[in-house]
C-alpha positions as CSV (number, residue, x, y, z in Angstrom):
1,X,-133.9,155.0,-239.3
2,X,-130.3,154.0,-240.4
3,X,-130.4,151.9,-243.9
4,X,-128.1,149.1,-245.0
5,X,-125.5,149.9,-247.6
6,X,-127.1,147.1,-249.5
7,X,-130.5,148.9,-249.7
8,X,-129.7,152.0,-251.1
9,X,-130.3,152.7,-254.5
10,X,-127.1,154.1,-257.2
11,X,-128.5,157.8,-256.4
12,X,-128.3,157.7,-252.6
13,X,-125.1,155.5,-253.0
14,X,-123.8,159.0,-255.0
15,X,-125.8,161.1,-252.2
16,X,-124.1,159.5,-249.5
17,X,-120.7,159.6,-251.1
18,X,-120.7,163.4,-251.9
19,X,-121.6,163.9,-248.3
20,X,-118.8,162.4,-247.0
21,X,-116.2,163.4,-249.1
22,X,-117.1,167.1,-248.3
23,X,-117.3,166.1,-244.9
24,X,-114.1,164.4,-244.5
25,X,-112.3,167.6,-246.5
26,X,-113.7,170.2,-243.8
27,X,-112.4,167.9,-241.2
28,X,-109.0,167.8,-242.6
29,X,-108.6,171.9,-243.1
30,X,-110.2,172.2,-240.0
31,X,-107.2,170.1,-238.3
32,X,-104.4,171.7,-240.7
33,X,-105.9,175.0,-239.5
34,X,-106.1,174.1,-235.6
35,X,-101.9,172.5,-235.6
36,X,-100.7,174.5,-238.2
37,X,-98.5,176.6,-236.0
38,X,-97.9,173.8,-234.0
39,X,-97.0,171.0,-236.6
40,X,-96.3,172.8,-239.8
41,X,-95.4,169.7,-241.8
42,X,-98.4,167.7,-240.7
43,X,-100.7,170.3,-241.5
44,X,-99.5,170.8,-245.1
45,X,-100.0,166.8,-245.3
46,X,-103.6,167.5,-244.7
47,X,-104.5,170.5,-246.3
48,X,-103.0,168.6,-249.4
49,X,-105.4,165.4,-248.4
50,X,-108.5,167.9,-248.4
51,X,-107.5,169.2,-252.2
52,X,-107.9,165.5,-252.5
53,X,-110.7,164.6,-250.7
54,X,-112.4,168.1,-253.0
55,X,-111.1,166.3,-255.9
56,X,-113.2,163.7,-255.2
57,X,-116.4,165.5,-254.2
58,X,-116.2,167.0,-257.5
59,X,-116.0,164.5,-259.7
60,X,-119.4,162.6,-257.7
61,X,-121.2,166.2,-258.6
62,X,-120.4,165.7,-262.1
63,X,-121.7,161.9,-262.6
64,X,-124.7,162.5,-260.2
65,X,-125.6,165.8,-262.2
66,X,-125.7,163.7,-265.3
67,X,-127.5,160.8,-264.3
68,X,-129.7,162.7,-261.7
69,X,-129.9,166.1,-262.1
70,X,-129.3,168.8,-260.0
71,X,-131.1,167.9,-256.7
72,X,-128.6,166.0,-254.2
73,X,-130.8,164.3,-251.1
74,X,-129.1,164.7,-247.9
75,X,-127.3,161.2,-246.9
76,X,-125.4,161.1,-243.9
77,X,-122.7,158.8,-242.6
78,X,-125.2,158.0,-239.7
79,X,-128.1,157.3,-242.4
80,X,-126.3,154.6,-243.0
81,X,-125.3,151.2,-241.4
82,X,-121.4,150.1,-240.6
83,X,-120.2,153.5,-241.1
84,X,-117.9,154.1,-237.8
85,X,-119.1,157.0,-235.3
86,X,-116.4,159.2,-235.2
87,X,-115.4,161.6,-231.9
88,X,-115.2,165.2,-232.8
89,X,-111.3,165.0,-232.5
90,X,-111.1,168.6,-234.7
91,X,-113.1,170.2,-231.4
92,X,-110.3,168.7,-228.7
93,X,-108.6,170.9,-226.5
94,X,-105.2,169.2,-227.1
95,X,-104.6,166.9,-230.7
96,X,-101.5,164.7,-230.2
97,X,-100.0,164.3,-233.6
98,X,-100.3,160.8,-233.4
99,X,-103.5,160.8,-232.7
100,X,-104.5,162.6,-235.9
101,X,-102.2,160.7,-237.9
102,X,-104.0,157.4,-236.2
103,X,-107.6,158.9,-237.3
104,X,-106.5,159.9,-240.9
105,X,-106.0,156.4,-241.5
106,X,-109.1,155.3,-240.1
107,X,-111.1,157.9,-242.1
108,X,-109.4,156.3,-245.5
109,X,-109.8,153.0,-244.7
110,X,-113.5,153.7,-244.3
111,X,-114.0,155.8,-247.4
112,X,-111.7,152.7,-249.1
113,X,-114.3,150.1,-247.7
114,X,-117.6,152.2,-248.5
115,X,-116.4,152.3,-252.1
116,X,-115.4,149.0,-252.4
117,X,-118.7,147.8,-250.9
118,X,-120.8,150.7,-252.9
119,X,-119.7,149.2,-256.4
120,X,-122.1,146.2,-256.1
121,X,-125.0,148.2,-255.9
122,X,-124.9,149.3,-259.6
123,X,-124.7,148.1,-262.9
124,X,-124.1,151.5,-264.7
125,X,-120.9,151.0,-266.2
126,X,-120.0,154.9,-265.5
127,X,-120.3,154.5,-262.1
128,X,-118.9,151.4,-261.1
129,X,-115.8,152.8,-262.9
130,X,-115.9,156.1,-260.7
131,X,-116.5,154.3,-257.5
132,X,-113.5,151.7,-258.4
133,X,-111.4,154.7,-259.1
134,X,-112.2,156.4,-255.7
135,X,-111.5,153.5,-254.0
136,X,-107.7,153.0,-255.4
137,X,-107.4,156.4,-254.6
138,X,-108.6,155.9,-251.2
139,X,-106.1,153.2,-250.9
140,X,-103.1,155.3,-251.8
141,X,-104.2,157.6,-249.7
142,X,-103.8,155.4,-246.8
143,X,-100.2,154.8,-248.1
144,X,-99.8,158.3,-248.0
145,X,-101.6,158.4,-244.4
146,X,-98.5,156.1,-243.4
147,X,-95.1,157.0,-245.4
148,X,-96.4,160.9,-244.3
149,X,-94.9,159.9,-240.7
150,X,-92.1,158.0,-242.3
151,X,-91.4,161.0,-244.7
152,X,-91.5,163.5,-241.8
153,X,-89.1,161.2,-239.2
154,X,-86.7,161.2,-242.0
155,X,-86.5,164.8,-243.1
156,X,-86.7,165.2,-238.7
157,X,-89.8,167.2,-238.6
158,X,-91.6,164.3,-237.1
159,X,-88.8,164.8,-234.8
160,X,-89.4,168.5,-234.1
161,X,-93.2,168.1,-233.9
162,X,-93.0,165.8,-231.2
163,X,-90.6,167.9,-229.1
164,X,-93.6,170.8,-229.6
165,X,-95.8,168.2,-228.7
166,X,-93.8,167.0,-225.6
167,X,-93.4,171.1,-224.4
168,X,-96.9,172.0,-224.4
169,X,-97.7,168.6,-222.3
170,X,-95.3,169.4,-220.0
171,X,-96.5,173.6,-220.1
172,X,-99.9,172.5,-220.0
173,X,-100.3,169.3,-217.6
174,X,-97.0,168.5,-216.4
175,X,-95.9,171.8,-214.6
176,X,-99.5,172.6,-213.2
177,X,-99.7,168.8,-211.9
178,X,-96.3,168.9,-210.4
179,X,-97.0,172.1,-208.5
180,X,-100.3,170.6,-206.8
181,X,-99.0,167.0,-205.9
182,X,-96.1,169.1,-204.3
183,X,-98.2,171.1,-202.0
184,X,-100.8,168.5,-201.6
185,X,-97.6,166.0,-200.4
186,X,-95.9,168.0,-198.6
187,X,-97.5,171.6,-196.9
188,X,-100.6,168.6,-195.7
189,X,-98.0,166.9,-194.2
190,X,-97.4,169.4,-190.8
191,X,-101.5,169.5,-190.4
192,X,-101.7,166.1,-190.2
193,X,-99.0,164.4,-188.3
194,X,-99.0,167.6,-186.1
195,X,-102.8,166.3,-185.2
196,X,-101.9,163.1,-185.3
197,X,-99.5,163.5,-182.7
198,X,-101.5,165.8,-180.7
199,X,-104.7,163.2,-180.5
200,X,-102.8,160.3,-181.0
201,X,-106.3,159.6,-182.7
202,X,-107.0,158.6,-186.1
203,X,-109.8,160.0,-186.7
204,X,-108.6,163.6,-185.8
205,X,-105.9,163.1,-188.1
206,X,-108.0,162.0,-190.8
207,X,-110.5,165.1,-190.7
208,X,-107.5,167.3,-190.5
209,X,-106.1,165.7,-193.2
210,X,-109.0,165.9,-195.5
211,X,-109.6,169.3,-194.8
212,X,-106.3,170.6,-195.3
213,X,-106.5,168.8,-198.9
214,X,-109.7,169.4,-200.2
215,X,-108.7,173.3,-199.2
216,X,-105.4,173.2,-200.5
217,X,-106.9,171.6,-203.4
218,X,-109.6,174.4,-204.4
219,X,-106.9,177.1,-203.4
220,X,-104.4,176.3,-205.7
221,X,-106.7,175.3,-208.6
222,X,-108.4,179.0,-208.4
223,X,-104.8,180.0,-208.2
224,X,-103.3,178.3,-211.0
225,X,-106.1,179.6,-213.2
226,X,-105.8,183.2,-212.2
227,X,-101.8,183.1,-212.5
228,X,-101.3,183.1,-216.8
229,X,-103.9,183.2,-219.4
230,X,-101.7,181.1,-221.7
231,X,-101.8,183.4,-224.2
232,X,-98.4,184.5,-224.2
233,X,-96.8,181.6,-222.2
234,X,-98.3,178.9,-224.3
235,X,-99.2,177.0,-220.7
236,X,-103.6,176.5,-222.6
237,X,-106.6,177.2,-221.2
238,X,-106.5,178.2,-217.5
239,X,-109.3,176.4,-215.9
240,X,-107.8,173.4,-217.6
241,X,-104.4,174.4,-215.6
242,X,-106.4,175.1,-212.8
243,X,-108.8,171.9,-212.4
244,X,-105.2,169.8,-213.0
245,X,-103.6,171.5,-210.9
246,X,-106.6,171.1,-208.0
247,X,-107.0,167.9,-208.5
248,X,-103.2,166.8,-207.8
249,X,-102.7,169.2,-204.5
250,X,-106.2,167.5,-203.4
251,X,-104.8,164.0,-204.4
252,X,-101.3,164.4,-202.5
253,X,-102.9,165.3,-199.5
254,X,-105.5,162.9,-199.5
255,X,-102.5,159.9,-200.4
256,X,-101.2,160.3,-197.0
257,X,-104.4,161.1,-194.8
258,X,-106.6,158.1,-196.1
259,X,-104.1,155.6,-193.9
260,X,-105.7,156.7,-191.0
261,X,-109.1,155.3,-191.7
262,X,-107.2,152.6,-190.0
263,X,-108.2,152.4,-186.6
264,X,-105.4,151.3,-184.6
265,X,-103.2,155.0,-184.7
266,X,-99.8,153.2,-184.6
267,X,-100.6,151.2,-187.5
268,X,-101.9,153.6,-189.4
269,X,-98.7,156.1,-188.4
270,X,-96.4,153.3,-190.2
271,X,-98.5,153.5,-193.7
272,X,-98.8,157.1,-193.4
273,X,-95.0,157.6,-193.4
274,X,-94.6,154.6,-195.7
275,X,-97.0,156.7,-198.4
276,X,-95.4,160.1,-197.8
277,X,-91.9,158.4,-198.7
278,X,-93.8,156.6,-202.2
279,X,-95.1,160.2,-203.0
280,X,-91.8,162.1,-202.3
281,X,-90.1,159.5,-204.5
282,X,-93.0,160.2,-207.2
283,X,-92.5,164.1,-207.5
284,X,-88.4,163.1,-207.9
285,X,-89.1,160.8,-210.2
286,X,-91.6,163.2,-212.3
287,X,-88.9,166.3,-212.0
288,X,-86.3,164.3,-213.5
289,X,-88.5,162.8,-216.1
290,X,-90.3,165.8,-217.2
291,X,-88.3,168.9,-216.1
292,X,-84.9,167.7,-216.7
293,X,-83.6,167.4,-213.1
294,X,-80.7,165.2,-212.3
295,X,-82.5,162.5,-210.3
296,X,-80.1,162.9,-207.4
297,X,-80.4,166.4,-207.0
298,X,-84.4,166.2,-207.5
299,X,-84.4,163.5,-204.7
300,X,-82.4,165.7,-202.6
301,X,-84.5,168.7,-202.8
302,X,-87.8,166.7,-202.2
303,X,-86.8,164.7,-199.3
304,X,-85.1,167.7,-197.7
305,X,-88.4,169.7,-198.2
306,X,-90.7,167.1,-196.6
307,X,-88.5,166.2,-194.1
308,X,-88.3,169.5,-192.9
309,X,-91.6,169.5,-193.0
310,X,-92.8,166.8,-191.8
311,X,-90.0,167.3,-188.5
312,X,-92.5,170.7,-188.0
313,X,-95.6,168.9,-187.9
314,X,-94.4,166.6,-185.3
315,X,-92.8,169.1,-183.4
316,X,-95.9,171.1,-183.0
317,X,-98.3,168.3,-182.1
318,X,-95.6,167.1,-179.3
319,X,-95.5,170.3,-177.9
């Protein structure tokens, strides 16, 4: 059971503190490690934050060893009550640099707050002084934790991490997506309105519909993850690809067929067409943000596509 900072004694206060210093210095080699090709200048940042942090664990070895021995009880951070449950960001697939910039500076202002707190607990001059000392220390390196993303947008690093950052979202979740939600949006869109037009039934169309996206769906995702292993390209793991990719062929089919739950089949023909154009003005919308395509000429190319295609479907369920 989980003890109150308040209730531990000066040795488990020690116990407690060794614990997390060496925990928070394998997390922050363990980060530098996983970016370090990535973001080379937020990487050193850390691995010079774990010398601290190492710093810091020996120093606590030293004063417990006197005034304890040589025995350290294992104290957790989840022995002990307040201490913030962390999510295992080091074991993410992806680690935005802003995101491990935000959780360096939660994991100092913690260590900060624990020492702060800790010195009440004793009266032994030799550690109170310790403890105090970690604590400042803790403090700068929350300063450091902020000026490091001033330091590296000045010398433009920050800058050039972020571009990295902003390829492998659009290699790894961007591209895959795209490709689905355009053959969900559009290749669905000659099953449907062909059997919507051949029935003049909505619920035809919708089973059409759904089937042609759910299949879709699973056919592209198993493609997507069989195309590139991401090694070489840099596009990440391939089932990752692969589910992404599913799940937007599956979702731009589906946009489009879900109007004709409505009963009344002309009614549910005007949303239908209504949707198709709001997805069509999506995937120009996401080309031009993300893959650097003139809006005009990403617009063109869309609308040409599923107009073509949509002409087909009609075509075929007239005839």
């Amino acid at each position: 059971m989980a003890k109150k900072l308040k209730d531990l004694t000066v040795q488990e206060v020690l116990a407690c503190a060794i614990q997390a210093e060496e925990e928070d210095g394998r997390i922050y080699v363990d980060l530098a490690q996983r970016i370090r090709k990535d973001y080379p200048a937020t990487a050193q940042s850390l691995q010079a934050m774990h010398d601290e942090e190492d710093s810091h664990r020996h120093r606590l070895i030293n004063l417990y060893r006197e005034r304890f021995g040589e025995h350290i009880p294992l104290i957790r951070r989840q022995d002990v009550k307040g201490f913030i449950t962390r999510k295992p960001l080091w074991l993410a697939a992806n680690l935005p640099v802003a995101m491990i910039r935000r959780e360096v500076e939660m994991m100092e202002t913690e260590a900060r707050n624990f020492y702060q707190a800790a010195i009440a607990q004793t009266s032994d001059a030799g550690v109170r002084q310790l403890l105090g000392d970690l604590a400042a220390e803790e403090s700068t390196h929350y300063d450091l934790a902020e000026k490091m993303d001033e330091k590296q947008k000045a010398s433009g690093a920050s800058k050039e991490e972020n571009e990295s950052e902003r390829r492998r979202f659009v290699l790894q979740i961007v591209q895959p997506g795209l490709a689905g939600l355009m053959d969900g949006s559009v290749s669905t869109l000659a099953p449907v309105f062909a059997a919507a037009f051949a029935t003049h039934t909505s619920r035809d169309a919708f089973l059409v519909g759904m089937a042609a996206s759910v299949g879709a769906g699973i056919s592209m995702g198993f493609a997507e993850a069989m195309s590139d292993d991401g090694v070489l390209s840099g596009r990440g793991r391939p089932w990752a690809r692969g589910t992404v990719c599913g799940l937007m062929t599956t979702l731009g089919g589906i946009g489009h067929t879900l109007p004709f739950l409505i009963s009344n089949f002309y009614y549910a023909m005007i949303v239908a067409v209504a949707i198709v154009a709001v997805e069509l003005a999506a995937i120009a919308w996401i080309r031009h943000r993300y893959m650097d395509t003139p809006l005009l000429s990403a617009a063109f190319q869309v609308i040409v596509g599923g107009v073509l295609v949509f002409i087909v479907g009609i075509l075929i369920g007239s005839a």
